[in-house]
C-alpha positions in Angstrom: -5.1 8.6 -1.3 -8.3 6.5 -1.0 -7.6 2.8 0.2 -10.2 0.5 0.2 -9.8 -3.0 2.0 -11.5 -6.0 1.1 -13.2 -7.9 3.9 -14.9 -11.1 2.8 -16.4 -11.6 6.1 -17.5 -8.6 9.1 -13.8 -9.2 11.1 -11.7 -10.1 8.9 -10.3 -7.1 7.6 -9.9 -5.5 11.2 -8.4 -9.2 12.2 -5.7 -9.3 9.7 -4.6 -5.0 9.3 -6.5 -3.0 12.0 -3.0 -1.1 12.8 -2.2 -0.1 9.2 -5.6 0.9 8.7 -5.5 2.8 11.6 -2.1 4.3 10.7 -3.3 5.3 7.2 -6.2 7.4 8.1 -4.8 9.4 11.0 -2.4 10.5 8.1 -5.1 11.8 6.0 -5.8 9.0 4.1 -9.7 8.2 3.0 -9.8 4.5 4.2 -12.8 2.1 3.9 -13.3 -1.2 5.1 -15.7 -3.3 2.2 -17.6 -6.7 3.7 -18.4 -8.6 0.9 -20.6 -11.3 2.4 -22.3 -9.8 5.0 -25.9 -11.6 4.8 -29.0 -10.4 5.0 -30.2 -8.5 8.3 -33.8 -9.4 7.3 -33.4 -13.0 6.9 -35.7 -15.4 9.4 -33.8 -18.6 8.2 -32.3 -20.2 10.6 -28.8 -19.9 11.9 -25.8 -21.6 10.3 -23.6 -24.1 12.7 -21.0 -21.3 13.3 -23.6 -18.4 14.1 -25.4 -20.7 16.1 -22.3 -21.5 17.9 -22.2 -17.9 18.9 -25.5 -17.8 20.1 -27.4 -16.2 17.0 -31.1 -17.3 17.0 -31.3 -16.6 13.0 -29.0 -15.6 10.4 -30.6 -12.2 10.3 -29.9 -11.8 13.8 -25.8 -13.0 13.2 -26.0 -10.0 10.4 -27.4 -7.2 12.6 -25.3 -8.0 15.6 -22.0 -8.6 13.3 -22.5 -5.4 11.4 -22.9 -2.8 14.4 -19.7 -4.5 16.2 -17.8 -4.1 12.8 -19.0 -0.3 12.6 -18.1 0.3 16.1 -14.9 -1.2 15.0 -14.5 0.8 12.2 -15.2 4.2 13.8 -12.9 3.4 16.3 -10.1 3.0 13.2 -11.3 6.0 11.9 -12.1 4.1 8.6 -15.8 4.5 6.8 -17.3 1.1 6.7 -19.7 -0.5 3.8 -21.6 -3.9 3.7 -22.5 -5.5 0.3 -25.5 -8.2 1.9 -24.0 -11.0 -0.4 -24.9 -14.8 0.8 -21.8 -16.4 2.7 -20.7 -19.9 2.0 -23.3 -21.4 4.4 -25.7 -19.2 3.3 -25.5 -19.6 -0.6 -26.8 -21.7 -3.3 -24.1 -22.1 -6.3 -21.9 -20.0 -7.5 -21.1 -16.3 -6.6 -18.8 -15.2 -9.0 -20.5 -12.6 -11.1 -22.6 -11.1 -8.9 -19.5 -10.5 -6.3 -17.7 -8.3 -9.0 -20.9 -6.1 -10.3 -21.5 -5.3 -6.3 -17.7 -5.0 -5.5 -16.8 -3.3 -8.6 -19.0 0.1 -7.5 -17.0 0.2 -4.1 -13.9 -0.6 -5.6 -13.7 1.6 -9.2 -11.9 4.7 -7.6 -9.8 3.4 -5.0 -5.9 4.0 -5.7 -5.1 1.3 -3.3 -7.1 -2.3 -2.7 -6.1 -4.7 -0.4 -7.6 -8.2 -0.7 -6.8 -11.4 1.3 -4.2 -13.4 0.0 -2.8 -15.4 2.4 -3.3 -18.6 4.0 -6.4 -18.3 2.0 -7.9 -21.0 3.7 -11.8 -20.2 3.8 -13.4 -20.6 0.5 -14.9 -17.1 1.2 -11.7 -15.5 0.8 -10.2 -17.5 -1.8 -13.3 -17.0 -4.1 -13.0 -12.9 -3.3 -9.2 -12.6 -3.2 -9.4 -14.7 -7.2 -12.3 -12.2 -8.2 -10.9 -9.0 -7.5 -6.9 -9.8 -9.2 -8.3 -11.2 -12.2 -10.7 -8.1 -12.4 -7.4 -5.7 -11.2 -7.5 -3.9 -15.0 -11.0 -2.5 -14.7 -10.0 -0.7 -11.7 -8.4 2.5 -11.2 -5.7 1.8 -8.3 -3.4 -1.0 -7.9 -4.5 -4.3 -6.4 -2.1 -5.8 -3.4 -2.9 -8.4 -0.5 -2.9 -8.8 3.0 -1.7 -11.9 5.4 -4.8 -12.8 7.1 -5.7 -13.2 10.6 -6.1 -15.2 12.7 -5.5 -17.9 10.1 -2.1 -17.4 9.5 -1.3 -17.8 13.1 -3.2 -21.0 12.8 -1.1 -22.0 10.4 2.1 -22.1 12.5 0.2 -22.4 16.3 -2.3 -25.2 14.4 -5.3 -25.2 16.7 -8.5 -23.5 14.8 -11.8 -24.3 14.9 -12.9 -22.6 12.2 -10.4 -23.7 9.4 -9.7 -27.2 11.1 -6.2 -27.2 11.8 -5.6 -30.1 14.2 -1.7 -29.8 15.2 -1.0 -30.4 18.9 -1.0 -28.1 21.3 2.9 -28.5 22.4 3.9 -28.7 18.8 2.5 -25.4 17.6 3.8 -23.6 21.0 6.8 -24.6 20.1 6.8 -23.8 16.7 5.8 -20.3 17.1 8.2 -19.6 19.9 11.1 -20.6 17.6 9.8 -18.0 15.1 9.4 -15.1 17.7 13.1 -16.0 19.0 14.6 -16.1 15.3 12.8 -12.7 14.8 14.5 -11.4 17.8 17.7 -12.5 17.0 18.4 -11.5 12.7 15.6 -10.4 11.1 11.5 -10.5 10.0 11.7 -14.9 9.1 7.9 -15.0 7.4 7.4 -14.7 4.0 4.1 -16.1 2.7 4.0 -17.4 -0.6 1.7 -15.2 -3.5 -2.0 -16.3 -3.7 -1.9 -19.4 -6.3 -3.7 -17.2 -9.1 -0.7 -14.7 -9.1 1.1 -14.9 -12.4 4.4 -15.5 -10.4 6.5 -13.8 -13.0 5.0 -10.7 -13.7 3.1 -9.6 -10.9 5.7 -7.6 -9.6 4.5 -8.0 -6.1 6.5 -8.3 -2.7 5.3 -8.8 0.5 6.3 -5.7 2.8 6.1 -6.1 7.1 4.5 -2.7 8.6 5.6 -1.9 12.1 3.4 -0.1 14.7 3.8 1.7 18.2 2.4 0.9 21.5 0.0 3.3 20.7 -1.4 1.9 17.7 -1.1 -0.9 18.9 -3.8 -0.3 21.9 -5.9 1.0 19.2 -6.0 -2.1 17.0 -6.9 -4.3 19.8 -9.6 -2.2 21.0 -10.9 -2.6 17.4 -11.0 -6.3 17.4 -12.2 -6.5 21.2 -15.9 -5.3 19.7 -16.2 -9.0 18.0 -17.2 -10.5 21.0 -19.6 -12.5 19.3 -16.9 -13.8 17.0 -13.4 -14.2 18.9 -14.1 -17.4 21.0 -15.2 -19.4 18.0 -11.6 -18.4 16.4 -9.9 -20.8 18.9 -7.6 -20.0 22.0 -5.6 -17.1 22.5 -6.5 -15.2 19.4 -4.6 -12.2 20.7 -1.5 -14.2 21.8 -1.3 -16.2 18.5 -1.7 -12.9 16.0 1.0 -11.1 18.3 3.6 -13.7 18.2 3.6 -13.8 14.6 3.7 -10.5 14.2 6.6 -10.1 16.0 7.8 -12.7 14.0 6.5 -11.1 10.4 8.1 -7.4 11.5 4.1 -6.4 12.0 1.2 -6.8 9.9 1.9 -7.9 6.1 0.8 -6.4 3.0 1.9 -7.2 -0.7 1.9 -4.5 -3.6 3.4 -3.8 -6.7 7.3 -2.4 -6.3 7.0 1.6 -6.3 3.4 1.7 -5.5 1.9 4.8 -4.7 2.0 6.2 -1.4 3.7 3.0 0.2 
C-alpha cells in the first residue's frame, strides 16, 4: 500500500499524524510525506514576519533549515520525504491554483491512499491545498481522505495561537480542554470535527476514524516533531500538552476516509 500525506507546510504533516505515519510504515507500508509550499532554498529575499520571528535572515535560509529538520523528521518516521518549492502565502503573488495540482498531481497519481488537511482548516495554505486535491480526487488512482490538523485544532478548544490568532483566555481554554479529557475518560472519544466545507455532505461517504497508539509510538512521534525547533515556539505554549490532551480526548490522531477503504 503506498500512502502519501499532504503537508502544505514543512511540519505540518508530522504535527497533525506523526504516529500513524509511523505505525503505517513499520507494517510495510511505502509512506511519503509531500510539502507543498516549501519555498525556495535559493531565495535572497528577505524573510517573512513569521520566519523572521524564528530567527531566519532570508527566506532561503527558513527553507534550507525547515527542510533538513523535516527530513530528519521523516527518517526518524521511516517515511520518504519530497518538497515541491511552491511560494507560501507570504511568499506569493496571486493565485496558486493551477500550478499546485500540475506539481502535486506527479507525487500524488499512484498513491492508493492520500491524506490532506481538512480540519480546522484555518491557514489559507491548507484550505487552498485541502480544496485542490478533493476536487481533483478522480484523476487520481487511490482514494482521497483527511486529517485533523495540529496544533490548530488544539487551538481551537485551548484558544491561544499565535500563528492562527486565536485570542480565548488562558483560564477559559484550560478549562475547556480539561472537560474534554475528563468526558473522554469517563464514556467515550467526544470530538468529531465537522467535513471540510467543500465536501459534498451527502455523498462523500466519509467518516472521521480516531487511531490509537502505544507508549512506544508514542516516543517516536514526539521525537519527530522535537526536530522543528525552529518552528515549535512560534506555535504558542505547550504545543505538546495542548496536542496530547486532545488526543486523549479524540481516541488519538484523526483521519477521515471513505467507509471500506482499503487497508484501513
Amino acid at each position: 500500500m503506498r500512502l502519501s500525506v499532504v503537508s502544505p507546510h514543512l511540519d505540518d504533516a508530522v504535527l497533525s499524524v506523526a504516529a500513524l505515519i509511523h505505525d503505517r510504515a513499520a507494517h510495510g507500508w511505502d509512506v511519503k510525506v509531500v510539502t507543498v509550499f516549501g519555498n525556495d532554498p535559493r531565495s535572497d529575499d528577505p524573510p517573512s514576519p513569521w520566519e523572521a520571528s524564528a530567527g531566519f535572515k532570508n527566506s532561503g535560509h527558513a527553507a534550507r533549515t525547515r527542510r533538513d529538520e523535516d527530513a530528519v523528521a521523516c527518517r526518524s518516521l521511516g517515511c520518504a520525504q519530497s518538497v515541491l518549492p511552491l511560494p507560501d502565502e507570504e511568499h506569493r503573488d496571486g493565485a496558486a491554483g493551477a500550478q499546485l495540482w500540475s506539481a502535486l498531481h506527479h507525487e500524488l497519481a499512484d498513491s492508493d491512499v492520500v491524506l490532506a488537511p481538512g480540519y480546522p482548516l484555518r491557514h489559507p495554505d491548507h484550505e487552498l491545498v485541502a480544496a485542490a486535491v478533493w476536487q481533483a480526487r478522480g484523476a487520481l488512482a487511490g482514494v482521497v481522505g483527511f486529517y485533523v490538523e495540529q496544533p490548530y485544532a488544539s487551538s481551537v478548544v485551548y484558544g491561544r495561537s499565535r500563528r492562527v490568532g486565536h485570542s480565548k483566555p488562558l483560564a477559559r481554554g484550560v478549562l475547556d480542554m480539561g472537560s474534554l479529557v475528563a468526558r473522554r475518560v469517563a464514556t467515550q472519544p467526544v470530538l468529531t470535527p465537522p467535513l471540510p466545507p467543500f465536501v459534498e455532505q451527502r455523498s462523500a461517504g466519509l467518516q472521521w476514524r480516531s487511531y490509537a497508539y502505544g507508549r512506544l509510538t508514542l516516543r517516536t512521534k514526539w521525537r519527530a516533531i522535537a526536530q522543528y525547533r525552529s518552528q515549535l515556539r512560534g506555535l504558542g505554549p505547550l504545543v505538546r500538552t495542548r496536542i496530547s490532551l486532545y488526543e486523549i480526548a479524540a481516541g488519538g490522531e484523526m483521519v477521515c476516509l471513505p467507509e471500506g477503504a482499503r487497508g484501513w
